[in-house]
Structure formats: C-alpha cells, structure tokens
C-alpha positions, 0 to 999 in steps of 0.5 A: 163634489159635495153631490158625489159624496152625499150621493155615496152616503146615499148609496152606502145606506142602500146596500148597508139596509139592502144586504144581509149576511145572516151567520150559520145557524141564524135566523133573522126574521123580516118585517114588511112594512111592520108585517111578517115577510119572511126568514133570512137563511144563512148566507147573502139576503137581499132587502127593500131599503126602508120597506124591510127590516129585521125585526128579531134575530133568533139562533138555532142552536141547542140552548142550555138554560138553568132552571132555577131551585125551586121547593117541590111537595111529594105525594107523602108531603115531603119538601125537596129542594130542587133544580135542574138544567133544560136544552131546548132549540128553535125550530120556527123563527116565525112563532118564537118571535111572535108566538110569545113575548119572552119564549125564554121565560115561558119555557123556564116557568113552564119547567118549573110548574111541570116539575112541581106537578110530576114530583107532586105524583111520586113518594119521597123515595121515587124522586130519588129512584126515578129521575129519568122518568121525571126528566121524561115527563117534564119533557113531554109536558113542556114539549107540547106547549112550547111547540106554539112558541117555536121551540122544541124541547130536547131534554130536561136535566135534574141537577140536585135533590135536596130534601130537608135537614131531618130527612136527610139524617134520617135516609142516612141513618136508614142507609147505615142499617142497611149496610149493617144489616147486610155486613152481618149477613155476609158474616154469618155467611161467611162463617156458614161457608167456612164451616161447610169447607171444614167438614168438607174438609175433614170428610174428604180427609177421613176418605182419603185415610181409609181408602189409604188403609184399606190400600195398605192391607190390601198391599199388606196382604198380597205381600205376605201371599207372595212371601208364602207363596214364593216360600212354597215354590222354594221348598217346592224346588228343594224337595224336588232338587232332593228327590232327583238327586236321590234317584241318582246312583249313591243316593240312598246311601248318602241319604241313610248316612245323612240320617244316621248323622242327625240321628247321632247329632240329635243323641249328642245334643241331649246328652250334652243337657245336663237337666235331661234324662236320656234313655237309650233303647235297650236294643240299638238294632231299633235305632237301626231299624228306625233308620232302614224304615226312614230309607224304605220311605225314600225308596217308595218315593223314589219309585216311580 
C-alpha cells in the first residue's frame, strides 16, 4: 500500500514537471540542463522531468510602461519638466531573457536618455510644437538598441511639459498679447467692413432714387404726351364732327346763326361792364358783313 501511494507521488511529479500548458500570448523559455532549449508556445508542452526547466516566463502582449518625470535642457537652455508613457512588446523570448538582465529597466533608462537628447536639439517653443516628432525620434533611437533585448519599441507618448515657473508666466503673458492683438484687428476689421457696407449702402440707395426719378419724369412725360395728344385727337374729332355736320343740308345757316348769336353774347357782355367803353360801328351792315366773311370762310371749308 505505501509503495502504490509513494508510486503516485512519483507519478504526479512526473507529469506535474513534464506537461506544460502555456497560457495565450506566453512565452515560457526552457533550459536544458542550465542551457537554452527552447520556447514553449501557447498550448500543451511536453518536458524532460528534472533534465527541463522553465527558466523565465515572458508575456507577449503590448506593455504600457511610465517613464518617469525627468528635467530636459532645450537648445535655448530653457528647463522643462518632462514625462511620458512608452509601449513596447516582446517579439524574442530568447534575447528578452538573456539579452539583458532587466530589459525593463533598460528600455525605461534608454527613453529617458534618448529624450534628453532629442529635446536637447529643439528651442523652447518647438517641444511645445513638435511633440510628434519628438515621440518619433525616441522611437527610432530606442528601437534600435532594444532589438537586442527582444523588444520591439511600438510607440512613445509625451504626457506633459512643464517648463519653470517664469516661463510659464511669461508664454502666457505672450499669449494674452496675442489675442489682444488679434481682438484689435478684428475690430478695426470689423469697423472697416461696417464702413464699406455704409457707403455700399448709400451708394446703392442714391442709384435706386435716380434711377427712380428719372423713371418718374420719364412716366411724367409720356403722361403729359398722351394728354396732349389724346386732346389733338379730340379736337380732331370735333372739328371734323363740325365740318360733316356743316356740309349737311341747313348747315350754313345754323352756322351764321350761331355766329351772330355769340356776336350778340359777345356785345351783351361788354356792355354789361360797367368799367368798359363800348363803341359801336357807325354802320351795322359791318357787323353783318363780319358775319358773311366768317360764312364765306366756312363755305370754302366746305368745298371740296
């Protein structure tokens, strides 16, 4: 009984130093009597029982990793306070174990020196405007060291950049001008355009009043055309209507009576004038022969 169960023991060992179930993006890494053998991928692994070990277990995924606040000198020897974020990944779980004791903090030491180095090149006011260069450039540079470590650099973040107290004052005194600066145009602008929409305005305006005007006269003008000549047609009409009424039988007579009436109403009225001299012809056949003169003048009107 105590053989079977010392036997168990034994065989529980066995498989428990002989089968391996490496999670997904793992990679564990096998030593061969205290030599590399090999990388476990993910799944079932079979080892050699005390022969295999696992030396060092790496994950494969994406690694976010602080770097921590550091003070960078620009290139006008401005100090900013500065920190960022960098994700890297292992890609050899071979070199990451034995590429370096500690590719963490490899990689961490490796950003910070590469930063210093890339703000080093800039003037204050491009760190400020080039951060995606800079976050480049620190790539680039860890990028290549760390391909020895088994890491692949993916990208690196800046969080913040704090430059000193002063300076900070001072960029925010040059921003206020700024905007002052550019209120002030924008009113004089505004004011400019404002002026121009005026005398747009008012030039438009006397335009449409001329050409209004001159409309109007126009209109005036046909009126009083059309009046005059609308009375022409009328009077037209009427001496016509006369004359044909003329030429009808009685007509002469109804004429030299109608004549002598107003010769008659025409006495009448001056003699009813109290402030009027009235001097009547000596001889009244004159008045008749005025009358027969204005007869003969519609006789030869009448002939044809």
């Amino acid at each position: 009984m105590e053989i079977a169960i010392l036997l168990l023991i034994v065989a529980a060992i066995f498989i428990t130093r002989s089968v391996k179930v490496v999670p997904q993006q793992n990679a564990w890494v096998v030593e061969r009597l205290g030599k590399y053998h090999s990388s476990l991928a993910p799944g079932l692994n079979f080892l050699v029982p005390f022969i295999d070990k696992v030396a060092y277990k790496h994950s494969l995924k994406e690694i976010p990793l602080d770097v921590p606040s550091q003070v960078c000198i620009t290139r006008d020897n401005t100090q900013l306070q500065v920190d960022g974020i960098l994700y890297f990944q292992v890609t050899d779980p071979m070199r990451a174990s034995y590429g370096s004791s500690n590719y963490i903090v490899a990689v961490t030491q490796l950003a910070q020196t590469s930063l210093r180095s890339v703000i080093g090149k800039l003037e204050l006011d491009k760190t400020f405007e080039e951060r995606d260069i800079i976050n480049a450039q620190v790539v680039h540079a860890i990028d290549e060291a760390a391909l020895n470590w088994g890491v692949k650099v993916l990208r690196y973040e800046i969080k913040d950049l704090t430059p000193p107290k002063e300076i900070l004052l001072a960029m925010q005194a040059q921003i206020t001008a700024e905007r002052e600066k550019r209120a002030l145009i924008a009113a004089s602008e505004g004011r400019r355009q404002e002026q121009i929409n005026i005398a747009t305005g008012e030039r438009e305006a006397f335009i449409a009043r001329s050409e209004g005007e001159k409309q109007a006269e126009i209109n005036n003008a046909q009126g009083e055309a059309s009046a005059i000549l609308a009375v022409a047609e009328a009077t037209a009409e009427a001496i016509r209507v006369v004359a044909e009424a003329i030429r009808q039988p009685g007509g002469q007579e109804a004429v030299q009576l109608k004549v002598a009436e107003r010769a008659v109403d025409a006495y009448s009225k001056v003699a009813a004038d109290a402030t009027t001299t009235l001097i009547v012809p000596s001889n009244m056949t004159e008045v008749s022969a005025l009358i027969a003169s204005a007869m003969k003048m519609v006789g030869a009107t009448k002939t044809p």
